[in-house]
C-alpha positions in Angstrom: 0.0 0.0 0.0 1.7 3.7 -0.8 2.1 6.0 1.4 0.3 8.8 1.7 2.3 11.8 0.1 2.9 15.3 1.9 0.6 17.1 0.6 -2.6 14.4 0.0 -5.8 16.2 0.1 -4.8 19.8 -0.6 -6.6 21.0 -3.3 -5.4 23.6 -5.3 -7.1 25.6 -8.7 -4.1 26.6 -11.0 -5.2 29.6 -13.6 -1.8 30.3 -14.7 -0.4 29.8 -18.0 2.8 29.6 -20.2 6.3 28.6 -18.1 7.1 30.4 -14.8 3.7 30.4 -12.5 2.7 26.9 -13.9 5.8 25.4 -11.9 4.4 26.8 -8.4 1.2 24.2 -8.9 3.6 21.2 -10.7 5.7 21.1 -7.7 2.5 21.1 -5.3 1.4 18.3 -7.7 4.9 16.6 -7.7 3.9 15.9 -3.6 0.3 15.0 -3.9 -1.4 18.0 -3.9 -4.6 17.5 -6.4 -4.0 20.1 -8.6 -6.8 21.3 -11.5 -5.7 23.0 -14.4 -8.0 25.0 -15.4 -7.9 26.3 -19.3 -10.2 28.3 -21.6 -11.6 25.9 -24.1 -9.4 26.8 -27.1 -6.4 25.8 -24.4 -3.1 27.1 -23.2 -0.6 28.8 -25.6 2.0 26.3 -23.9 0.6 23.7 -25.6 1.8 24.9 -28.8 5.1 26.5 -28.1 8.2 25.6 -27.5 10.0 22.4 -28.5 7.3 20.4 -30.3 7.7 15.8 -30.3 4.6 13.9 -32.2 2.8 17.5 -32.4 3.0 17.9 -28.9 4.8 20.4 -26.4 7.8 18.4 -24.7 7.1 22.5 -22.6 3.6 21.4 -21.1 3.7 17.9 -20.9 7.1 19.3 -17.8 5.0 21.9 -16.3 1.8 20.4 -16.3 2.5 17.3 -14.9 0.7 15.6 -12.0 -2.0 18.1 -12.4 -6.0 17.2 -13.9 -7.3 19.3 -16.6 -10.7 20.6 -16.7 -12.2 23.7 -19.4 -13.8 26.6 -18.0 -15.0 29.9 -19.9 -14.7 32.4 -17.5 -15.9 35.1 -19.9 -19.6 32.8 -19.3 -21.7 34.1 -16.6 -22.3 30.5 -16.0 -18.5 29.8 -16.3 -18.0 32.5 -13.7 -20.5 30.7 -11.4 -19.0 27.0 -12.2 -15.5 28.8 -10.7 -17.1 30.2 -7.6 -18.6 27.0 -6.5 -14.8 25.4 -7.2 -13.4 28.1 -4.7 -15.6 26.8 -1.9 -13.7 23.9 -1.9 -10.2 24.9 -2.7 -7.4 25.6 -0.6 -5.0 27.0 -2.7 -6.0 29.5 -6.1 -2.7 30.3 -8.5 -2.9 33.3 -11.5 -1.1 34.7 -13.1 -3.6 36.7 -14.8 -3.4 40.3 -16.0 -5.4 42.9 -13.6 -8.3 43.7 -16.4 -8.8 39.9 -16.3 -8.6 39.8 -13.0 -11.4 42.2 -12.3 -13.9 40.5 -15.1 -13.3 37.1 -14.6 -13.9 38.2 -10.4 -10.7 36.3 -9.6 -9.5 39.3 -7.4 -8.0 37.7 -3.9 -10.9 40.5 -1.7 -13.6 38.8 -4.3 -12.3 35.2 -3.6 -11.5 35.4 0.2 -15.4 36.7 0.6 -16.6 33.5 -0.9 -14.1 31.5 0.8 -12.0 32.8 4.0 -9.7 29.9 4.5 -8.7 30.1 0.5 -4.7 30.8 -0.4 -4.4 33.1 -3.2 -0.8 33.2 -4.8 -0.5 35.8 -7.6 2.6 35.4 -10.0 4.0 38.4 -11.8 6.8 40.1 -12.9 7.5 42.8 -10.7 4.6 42.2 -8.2 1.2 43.2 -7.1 2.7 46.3 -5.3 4.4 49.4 -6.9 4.5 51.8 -9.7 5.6 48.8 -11.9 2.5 46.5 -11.3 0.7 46.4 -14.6 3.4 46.0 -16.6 3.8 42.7 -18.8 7.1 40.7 -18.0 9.0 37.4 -18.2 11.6 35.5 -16.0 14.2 37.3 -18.7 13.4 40.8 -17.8 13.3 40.2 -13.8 17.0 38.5 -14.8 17.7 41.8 -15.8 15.8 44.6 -13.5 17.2 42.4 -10.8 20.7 43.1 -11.8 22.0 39.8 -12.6 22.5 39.6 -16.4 24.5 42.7 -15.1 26.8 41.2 -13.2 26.9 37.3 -15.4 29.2 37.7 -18.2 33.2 37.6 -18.8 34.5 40.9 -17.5 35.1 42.8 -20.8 31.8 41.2 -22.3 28.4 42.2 -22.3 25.7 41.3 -20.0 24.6 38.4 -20.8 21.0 36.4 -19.4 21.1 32.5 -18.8 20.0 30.5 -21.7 17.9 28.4 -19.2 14.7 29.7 -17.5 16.2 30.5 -14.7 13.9 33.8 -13.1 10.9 31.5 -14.2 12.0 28.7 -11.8 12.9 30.7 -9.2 9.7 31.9 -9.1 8.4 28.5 -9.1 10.5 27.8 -6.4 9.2 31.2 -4.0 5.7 30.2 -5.0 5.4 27.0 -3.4 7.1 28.4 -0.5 5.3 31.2 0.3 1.8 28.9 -0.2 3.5 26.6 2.4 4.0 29.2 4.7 0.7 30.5 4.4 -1.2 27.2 4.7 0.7 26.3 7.8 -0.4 29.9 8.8 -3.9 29.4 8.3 -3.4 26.0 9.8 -1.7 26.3 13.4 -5.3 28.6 14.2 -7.4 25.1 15.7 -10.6 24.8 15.2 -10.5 25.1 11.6 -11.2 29.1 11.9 -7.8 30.3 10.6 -7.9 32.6 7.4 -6.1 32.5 4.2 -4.2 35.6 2.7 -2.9 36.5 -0.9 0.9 35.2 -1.3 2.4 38.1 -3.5 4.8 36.3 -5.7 7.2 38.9 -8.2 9.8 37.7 -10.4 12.3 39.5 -9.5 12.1 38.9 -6.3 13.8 35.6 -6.0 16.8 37.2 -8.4 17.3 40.1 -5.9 17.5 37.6 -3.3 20.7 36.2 -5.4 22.3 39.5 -5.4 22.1 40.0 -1.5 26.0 38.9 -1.3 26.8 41.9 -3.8 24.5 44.0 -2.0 25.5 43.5 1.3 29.4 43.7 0.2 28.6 47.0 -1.6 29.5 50.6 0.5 27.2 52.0 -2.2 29.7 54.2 -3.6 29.7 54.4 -7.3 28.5 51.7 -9.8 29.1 48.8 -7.7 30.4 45.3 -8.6 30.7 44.2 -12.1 30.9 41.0 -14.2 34.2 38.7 -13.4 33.1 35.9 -15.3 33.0 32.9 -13.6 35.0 34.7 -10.6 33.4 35.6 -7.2 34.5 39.0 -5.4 35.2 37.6 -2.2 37.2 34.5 -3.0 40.0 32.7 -4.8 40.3 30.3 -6.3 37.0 30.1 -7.6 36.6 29.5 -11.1 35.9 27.5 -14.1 39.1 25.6 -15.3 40.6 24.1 -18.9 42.2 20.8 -18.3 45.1 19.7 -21.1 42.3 17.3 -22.6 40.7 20.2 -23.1 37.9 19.5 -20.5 36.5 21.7 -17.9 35.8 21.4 -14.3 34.8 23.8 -11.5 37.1 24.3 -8.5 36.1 26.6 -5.3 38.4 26.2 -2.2 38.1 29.8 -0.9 38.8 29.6 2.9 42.7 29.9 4.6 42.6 25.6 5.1 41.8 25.2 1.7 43.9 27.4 0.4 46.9 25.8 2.2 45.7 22.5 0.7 45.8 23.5 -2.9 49.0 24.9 -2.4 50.4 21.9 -2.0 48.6 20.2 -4.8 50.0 22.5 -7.4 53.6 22.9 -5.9 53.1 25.9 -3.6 53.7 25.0 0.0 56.1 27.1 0.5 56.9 29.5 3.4 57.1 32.2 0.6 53.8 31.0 -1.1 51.9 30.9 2.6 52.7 34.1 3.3 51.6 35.5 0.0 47.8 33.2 -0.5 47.5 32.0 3.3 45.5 34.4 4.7 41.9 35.8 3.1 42.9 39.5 2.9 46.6 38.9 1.5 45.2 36.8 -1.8 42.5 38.3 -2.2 45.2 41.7 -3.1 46.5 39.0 -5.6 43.5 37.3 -6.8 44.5 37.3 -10.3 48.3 36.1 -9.7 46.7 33.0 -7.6 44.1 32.1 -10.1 46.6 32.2 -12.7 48.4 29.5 -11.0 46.0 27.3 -10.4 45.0 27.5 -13.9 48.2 26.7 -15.2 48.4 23.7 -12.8 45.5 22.5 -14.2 46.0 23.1 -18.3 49.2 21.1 -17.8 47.2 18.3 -16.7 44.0 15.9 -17.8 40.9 16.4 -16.2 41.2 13.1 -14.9 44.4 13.7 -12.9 43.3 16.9 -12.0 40.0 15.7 -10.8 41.7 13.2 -8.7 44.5 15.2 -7.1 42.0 18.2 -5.5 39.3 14.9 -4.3 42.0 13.7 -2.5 43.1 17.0 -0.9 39.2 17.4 0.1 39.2 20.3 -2.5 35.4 20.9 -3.8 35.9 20.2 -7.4 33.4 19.0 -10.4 33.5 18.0 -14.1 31.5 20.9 -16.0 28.9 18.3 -17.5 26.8 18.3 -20.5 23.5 16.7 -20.3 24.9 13.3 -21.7 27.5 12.9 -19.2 24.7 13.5 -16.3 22.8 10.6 -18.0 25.6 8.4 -17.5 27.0 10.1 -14.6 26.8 6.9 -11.5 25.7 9.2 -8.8 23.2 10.5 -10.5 21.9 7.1 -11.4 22.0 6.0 -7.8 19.8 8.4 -6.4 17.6 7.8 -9.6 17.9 12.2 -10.0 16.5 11.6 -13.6 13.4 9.8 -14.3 11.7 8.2 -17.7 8.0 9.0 -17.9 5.9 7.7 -20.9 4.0 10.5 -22.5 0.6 9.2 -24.4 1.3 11.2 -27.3 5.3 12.1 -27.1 6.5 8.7 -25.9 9.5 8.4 -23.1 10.3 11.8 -21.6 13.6 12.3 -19.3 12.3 14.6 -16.4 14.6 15.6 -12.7 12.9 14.1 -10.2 11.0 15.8 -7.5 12.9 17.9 -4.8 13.8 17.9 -2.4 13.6 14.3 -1.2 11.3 13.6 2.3 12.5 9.9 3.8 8.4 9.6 3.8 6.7 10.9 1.7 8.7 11.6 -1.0 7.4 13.4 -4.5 6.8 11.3 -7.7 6.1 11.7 -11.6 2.7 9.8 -12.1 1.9 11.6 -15.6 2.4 14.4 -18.2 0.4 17.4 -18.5 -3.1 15.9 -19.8 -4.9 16.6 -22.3 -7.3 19.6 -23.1 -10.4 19.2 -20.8 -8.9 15.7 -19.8 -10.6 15.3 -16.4 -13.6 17.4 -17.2 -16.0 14.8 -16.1 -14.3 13.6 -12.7 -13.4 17.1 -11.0 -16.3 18.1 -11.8 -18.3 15.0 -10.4 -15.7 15.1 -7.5 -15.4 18.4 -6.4 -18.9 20.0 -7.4 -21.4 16.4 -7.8 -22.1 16.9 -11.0 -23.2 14.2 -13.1 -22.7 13.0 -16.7 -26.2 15.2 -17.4 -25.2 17.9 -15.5 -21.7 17.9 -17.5 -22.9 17.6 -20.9 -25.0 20.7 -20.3 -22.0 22.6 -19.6 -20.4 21.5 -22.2 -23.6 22.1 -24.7 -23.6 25.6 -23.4 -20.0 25.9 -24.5 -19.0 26.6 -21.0 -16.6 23.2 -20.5 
């Protein structure tokens, strides 16, 4: 018999659409959370964008995993009413909706905390619900860049440069489910079953400002501040990105005084004069550039192998820089089963990471893609609202569903 999963029971309404708010209700989903997609009948635009496998988005089948679909036309009266009767029984609602939508499809959080106190509202946007900036359209790209870190990713004398991975749209993913969390376990620690919801305000930029707090707090706010150093950090050496002979890469960072002293000796620097000059934080960091270059010379002279091998041993944090083939094949990533094979209907076998993080009891599973259009029309709606098959087909006559 399984186990129950963590979040079994919570049921959540997910409005959003396209890539980063979707990834707030997968990873709900991801732990057993019954989440219900819902989409206007002509469907979401993620199903026909992106990379496309047998005429289907490899995109949606990702973010809309786990969940149930069912088709709603909010712009209905009756469509309306069909989603009001759904927030009684919901715990959590996620948009990502524009405010003129918000205000005529009545999805406001004040409009959906009347009808039901104990609901969660998360909103997903750009730069928030708050501020002069609310209403205006953005992406995870453009909070990478108002939230200063395409400025400061780059090679020094390059230009800025954004990830070529979603990376503000996972992030926000990511502070999504948290702050629902937070506020469920809020509402939840009030017994009696009388404590109240409250609207999780969820920008994009948010979680990228968060990665600049190192710079910030570094900063004496004189001048421009810190600028790109490539794969360098400010505060440490050696820390960087490294060309083996083979031509192979790897990542080093052994930063603090008892690393340093250890991969001194490794390269042929454990030497009184070579202590004196690296040992200490404040003394390399005045030669940051001579010290890198000498650990990067160590290490072109060398294959990745050897290299690899030498700084394991002296307990050095070191990796290969992997492409996604070599994390296939890569053995620790096959024992904790990090990458999982799940059979699309329409796409065939699909290579997705596997739920995080991992809970010793109720840990997170794939159990399907992202369904079909209107899918589960007939059993959330028999589930969560008793209708039956007449009842259904009404809706669905009256182009509602």
């Amino acid at each position: 018999m399984r186990d129950a999963s963590a979040l079994e029971g919570l049921r959540v309404l997910d409005l959003t659409n396209l890539l980063a708010a979707p990834q707030v209700g997968a990873t709900l989903a991801d732990f057993g959370a019954d989440v219900v997609k819902i989409e206007p009948r002509t469907g979401d635009p993620l199903r026909r964008m992106g990379i496309q496998r047998e005429g289907a988005s490899t995109q949606w089948a990702l973010v809309a995993r786990n969940k149930r679909a069912i088709t709603l036309d909010l712009d209905r009266a009756e469509g309306r009413r069909v989603f009001g009767d759904l927030v009684e029984r919901a715990d959590v609602v996620i948009e990502n909706l524009t405010p003129s939508l918000l205000e005529r499809w009545e999805c406001g959080y004040e409009t959906l905390a009347r009808r039901n106190p104990r609901l969660v509202v998360v909103s997903v946007s750009c730069y928030g619900r708050v501020g002069p900036y609310c209403e205006r359209a953005g992406a995870g790209t453009l909070a990478e860049a108002f939230g200063g870190f395409a400025h400061l990713n780059g090679e020094a004398d390059g230009p800025p440069m954004v990830p070529s991975l979603p990376l503000g749209d996972t992030l926000v993913g990511l502070s999504g489910v948290i702050g629902t969390l937070m506020a469920l376990y809020a509402r939840d620690r009030v017994t009696g079953g009388s404590g109240r919801g409250q609207h999780v305000d969820v920008a994009m930029i948010d979680p990228i400002l968060q990665l600049m707090a190192l710079p910030f707090v570094g900063w004496d706010g004189q001048g421009r501040g810190p600028s790109r150093m490539g794969s360098r950090v400010a505060g440490g050496v050696p820390r960087n990105l490294y060309r083996a002979a083979d031509g192979d890469w790897l990542a080093l960072s052994g930063t603090t005084d008892a690393q340093v002293a250890r991969v001194l000796g490794v390269i042929g620097l454990d030497t009184p004069e070579a202590r004196a000059r690296y040992g200490r934080s404040e003394a390399r960091l005045a030669v940051a550039d001579e010290l890198d270059a000498r650990v990067a010379e160590w290490i072109a002279a060398r294959p990745r192998e050897v290299v690899l091998q030498a700084f394991h041993a002296a307990r050095i944090p070191v990796a290969p820089v992997n492409d996604l083939a070599a994390i296939l094949e890569d053995p620790h990533v096959r024992a904790r089963a990090s990458l999982v094979s799940v059979e699309d209907p329409t796409i065939g076998p699909l290579t997705f990471v596997a739920p995080a993080p991992r809970l010793s009891g109720t840990p997170g599973r794939h159990a399907r893609t992202g369904p079909a259009l209107g899918e589960h029309n007939r059993e959330v709606y028999a589930e969560w609202l008793g209708l039956d098959d007449d009842a259904v087909d009404t809706l669905v006559r009256d182009e509602v569903i």
